[in-house]
N, C-alpha and C positions, 0 to 999 in steps of 0.2 A: 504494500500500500504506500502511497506517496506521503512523504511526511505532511502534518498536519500544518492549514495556515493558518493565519488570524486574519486573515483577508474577508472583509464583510464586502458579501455580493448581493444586487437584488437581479432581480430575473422580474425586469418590465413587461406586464401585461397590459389587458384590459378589463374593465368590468363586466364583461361578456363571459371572461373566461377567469376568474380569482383561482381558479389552480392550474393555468395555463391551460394549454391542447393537449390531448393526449399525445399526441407525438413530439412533444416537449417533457414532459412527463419523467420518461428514464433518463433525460439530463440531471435532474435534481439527485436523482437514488445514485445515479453516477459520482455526480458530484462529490457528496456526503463521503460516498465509500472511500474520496479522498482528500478527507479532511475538510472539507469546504460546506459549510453551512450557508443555504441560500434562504434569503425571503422573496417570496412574489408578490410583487406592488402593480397596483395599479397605476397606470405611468399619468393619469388628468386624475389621482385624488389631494385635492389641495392641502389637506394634512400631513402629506410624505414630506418631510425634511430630508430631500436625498444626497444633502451633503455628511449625511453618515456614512453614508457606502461609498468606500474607496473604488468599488467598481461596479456599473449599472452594464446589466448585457439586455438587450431589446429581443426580444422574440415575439408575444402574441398582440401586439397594439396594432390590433386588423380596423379598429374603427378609426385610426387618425386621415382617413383620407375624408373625413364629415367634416375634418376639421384643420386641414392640413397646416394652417399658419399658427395654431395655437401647439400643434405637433413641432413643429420648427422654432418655437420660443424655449417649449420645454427643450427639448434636444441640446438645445444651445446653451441654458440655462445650469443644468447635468453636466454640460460638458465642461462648464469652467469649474466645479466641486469634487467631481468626479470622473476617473478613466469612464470614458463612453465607449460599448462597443456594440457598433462599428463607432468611428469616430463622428460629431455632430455636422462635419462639415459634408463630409460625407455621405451621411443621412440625407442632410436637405439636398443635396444632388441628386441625391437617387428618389426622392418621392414626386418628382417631375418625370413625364415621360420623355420632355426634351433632352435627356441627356443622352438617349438615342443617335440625336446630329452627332456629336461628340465623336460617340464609336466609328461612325458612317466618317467623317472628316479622319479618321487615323487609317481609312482604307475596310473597316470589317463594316461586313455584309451585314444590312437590318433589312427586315419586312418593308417592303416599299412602302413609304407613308407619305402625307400630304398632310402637311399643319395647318389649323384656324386658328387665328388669334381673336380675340370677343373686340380689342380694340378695331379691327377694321370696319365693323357692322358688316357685315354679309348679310344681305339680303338671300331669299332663296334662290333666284335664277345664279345669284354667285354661287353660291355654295352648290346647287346644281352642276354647277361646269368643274367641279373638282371633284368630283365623282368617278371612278374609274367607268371606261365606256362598253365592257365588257365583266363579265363575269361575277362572283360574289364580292363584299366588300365588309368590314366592321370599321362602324361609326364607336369613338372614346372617348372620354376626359381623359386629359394630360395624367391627370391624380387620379389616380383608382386601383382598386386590388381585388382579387377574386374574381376579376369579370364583375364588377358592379359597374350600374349602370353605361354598360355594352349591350350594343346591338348588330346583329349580323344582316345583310341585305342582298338585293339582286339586284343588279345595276339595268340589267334588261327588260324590267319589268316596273312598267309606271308607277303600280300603288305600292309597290318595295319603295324604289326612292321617292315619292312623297315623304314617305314616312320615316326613310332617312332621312330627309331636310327637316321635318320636325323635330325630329330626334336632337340632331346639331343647331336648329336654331332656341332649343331648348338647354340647350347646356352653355351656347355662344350666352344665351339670354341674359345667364346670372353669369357670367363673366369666369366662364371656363374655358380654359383653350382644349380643342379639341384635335384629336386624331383621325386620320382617315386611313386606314391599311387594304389592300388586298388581301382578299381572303383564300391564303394558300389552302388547295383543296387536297394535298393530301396528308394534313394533318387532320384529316376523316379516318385515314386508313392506319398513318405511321404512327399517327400522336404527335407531342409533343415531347423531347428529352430534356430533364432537366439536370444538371450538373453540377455537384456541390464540390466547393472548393474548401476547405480546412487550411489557416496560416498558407496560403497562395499555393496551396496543393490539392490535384483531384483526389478526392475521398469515393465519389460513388455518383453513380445517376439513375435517374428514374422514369420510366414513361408516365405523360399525364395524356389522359384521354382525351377527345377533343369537348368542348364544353358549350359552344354558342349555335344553336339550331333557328335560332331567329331573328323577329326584330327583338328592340328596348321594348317592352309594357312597363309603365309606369306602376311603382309600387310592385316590383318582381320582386325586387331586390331589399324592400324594406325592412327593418329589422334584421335582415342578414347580412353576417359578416363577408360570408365567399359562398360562390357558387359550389357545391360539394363537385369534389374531382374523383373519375376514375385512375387511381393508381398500380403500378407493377413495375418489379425490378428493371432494370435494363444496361444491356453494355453500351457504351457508348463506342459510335464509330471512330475510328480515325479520324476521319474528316470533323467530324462532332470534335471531339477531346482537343484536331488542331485550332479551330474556329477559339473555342471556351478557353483555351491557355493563351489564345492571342487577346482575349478580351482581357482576362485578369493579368496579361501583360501591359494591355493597354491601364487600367488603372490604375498601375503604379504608375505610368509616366502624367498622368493625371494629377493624381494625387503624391506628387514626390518630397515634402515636408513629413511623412509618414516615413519614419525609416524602414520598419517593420509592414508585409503584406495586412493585408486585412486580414482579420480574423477569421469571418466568411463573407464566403458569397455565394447566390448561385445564378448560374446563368442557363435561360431557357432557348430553347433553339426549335426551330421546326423547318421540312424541307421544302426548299421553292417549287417549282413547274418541275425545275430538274433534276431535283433529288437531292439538290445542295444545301448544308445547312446553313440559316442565316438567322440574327440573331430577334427575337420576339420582345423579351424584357433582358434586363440584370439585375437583381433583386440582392442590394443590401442593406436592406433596411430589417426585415423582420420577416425572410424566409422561411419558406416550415421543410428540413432537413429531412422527412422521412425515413428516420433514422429505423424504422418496422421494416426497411425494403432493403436493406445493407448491412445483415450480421456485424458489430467491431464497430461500427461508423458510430454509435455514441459515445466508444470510448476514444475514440481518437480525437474528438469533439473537444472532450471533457479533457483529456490531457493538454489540448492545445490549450485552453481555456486557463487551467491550472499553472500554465507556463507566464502566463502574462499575469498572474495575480501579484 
């Protein structure tokens, strides 16, 4: 057993979930078994004094995208008290989906997207003409997690994009910037791989099943934190494992005041027309590890974890 710390750690949740996700879960018993006593907080209860904890790790705060800019004060606020991990700077890059350009500007391959920004006002015939002119497409907020409020569409078909224009001029309304992707069709068949990185090393990957079969309804998503996902182990290809080591290469050159890799990440990938992988999200803000689909993968979590206390 690894010698015992005195390192006070909290494990950042939400009030959705006061003893995390179950697949958070054998972090803790992990934990413990080495020496490391965790509490789980909820990361918006205004009674938490978290400049007790020498270290805050983020995991289930699935509702800060309601709330994105009060998510970004706390972040920030943590991180001048406490080691944050991942770091707050961080964080706030990653709970925008524009940091997407970012990847795409260093040369790696993203899901063809088209940005709205709410300042330009788009009208519908504008937002019209950014519509892919063939095949399926998903209408997003920049912030969001779980597939909340997302909507999948038919570009071919009139009362599909009507209803994606409402969709976007719903979200443009209240001053969200939005996404427009094509919708790669054979993440119907292949899935989606997802690829967890531990201290800037592959640990393991996951298929996620495909999740979006239509438009947005209004109130799908309420009160839900994510859309439940179909999961199963998965190797990751070559091509996959070169793609995901260029990305968390690329965010060390990003982020180069970090001497040290990041703690985690994961990055999700799915294939184009041609089978290639190209990159969907990067998720480090508050990933869920799957650590049920990768025998070892909590404990090598938990040792990397216990290295930085």
């Amino acid at each position: 057993m690894t010698t015992p710390t005195t390192a006070r750690l909290a494990i950042a949740t939400c009030s959705a979930l006061p003893e995390l996700d179950p697949d958070d879960q054998p972090l803790r018993e992990a934990l413990l078994a080495r020496g490391v006593a965790t509490d789980v907080v909820v990361w918006d209860d205004p009674t938490v004094d978290w400049s007790t904890y020498s270290h805050v790790l983020i995991r289930s705060t699935w509702d800060y995208t309601e709330r994105p800019r009060l998510f970004t004060e706390w972040t920030r606020r943590v991180g001048r008290t406490s080691v944050l991990l991942n770091p707050a700077d961080v964080v706030v890059w990653n709970i925008d989906k524009t940091y997407l350009r970012a990847l795409e500007q260093r040369g790696l391959p993203i899901v063809p997207t088209i940005w709205l920004d709410p300042e330009r006002n788009f009208d519908a015939r504008a937002i019209h003409t950014r519509f892919p002119a063939f095949g399926d497409f998903v209408v997003k907020p920049t912030v969001s997690a779980g597939s909340r409020d997302t909507g999948r569409y038919q570009a071919d078909e009139t009362p599909s994009r009507a209803l994606a224009i409402r969709h976007a001029k719903n979200l443009l309304g209240v001053g969200r910037h939005v996404m427009i992707q094509r919708y790669l069709k054979q993440v119907d068949t292949v899935g989606e791989t997802a690829l967890v990185y531990v201290d800037g090393q592959f640990s393991h990957a996951v298929r996620k099943g495909a999740l979006l079969e239509g438009p947005y309804r209004e109130g799908e998503t309420e009160g839900v934190l994510y859309r439940r996902e179909v999961m199963s182990a998965r190797e990751a290809s070559d091509a996959e494992r070169a793609l995901a080591d260029g990305v968390v290469a690329a965010l060390g050159e990003l982020f180069p005041e970090h001497a040290n890799p990041l703690l985690y990440a994961r990055v999700d990938l799915i294939p184009d027309d041609e089978g290639r992988p190209v990159v969907l999200e990067v998720e480090l803000t508050e990933p869920s590890f799957f650590f049920g689909y990768a025998p070892g993968s909590v404990d090598v979590f938990a040792d990397a974890l216990v290295r930085r206390l």
